[in-house]
Steps between C-alpha positions, in 0.01 A plus 500: 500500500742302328577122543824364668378155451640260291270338169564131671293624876189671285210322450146593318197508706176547356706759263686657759874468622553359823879444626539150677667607832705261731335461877712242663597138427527224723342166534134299552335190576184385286296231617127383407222276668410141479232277677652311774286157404563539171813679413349660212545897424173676681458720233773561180675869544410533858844602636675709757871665420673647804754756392773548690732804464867549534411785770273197702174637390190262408210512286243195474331510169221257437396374134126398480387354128213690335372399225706639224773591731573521832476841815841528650431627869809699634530515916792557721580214698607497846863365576444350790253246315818315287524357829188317515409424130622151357519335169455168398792344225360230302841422408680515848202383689501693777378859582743798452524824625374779277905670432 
């Protein structure tokens, strides 16, 4: 089978070609965790990104440190929860809604 794929979308894997293929686009929210006595950072590269597509679909991924580097857990994430999560802004000072 030959390749339609332009040079500029291949990429080498381990030694093998793999084309980079386009999913969707659209937008997301990051936000990590602090102590609320302290207002220190719990732990450095604990984060959660909620992606948001252009279609309205959601996926909650959550970024836990390791030691070298850190597990990336993928999860769908139920629409109806934007509703109730909140978000603090140090620079507003107030919460915010998550989009």
């Amino acid at each position: 089978m030959s390749s339609n794929y332009p040079d500029e979308c291949i990429v080498l894997n381990k030694g093998k070609k793999e084309v980079r293929l386009f999913v969707e686009t659209g937008t997301y929210v990051k936000y990590t965790y602090t102590n609320p006595d302290t207002g220190n950072v719990i732990k450095e590269g604990k984060e959660t990104i909620i992606l948001k597509s252009n279609e309205g679909k959601f996926e909650k991924i959550f970024f836990i440190p390791t030691k070298d580097k850190s597990l990336a857990i993928r999860t769908k994430f139920d629409k109806e929860k934007i509703k109730e999560i909140k978000l603090w802004n140090k620079e507003k000072n107030c919460a915010v809604d998550l989009f």
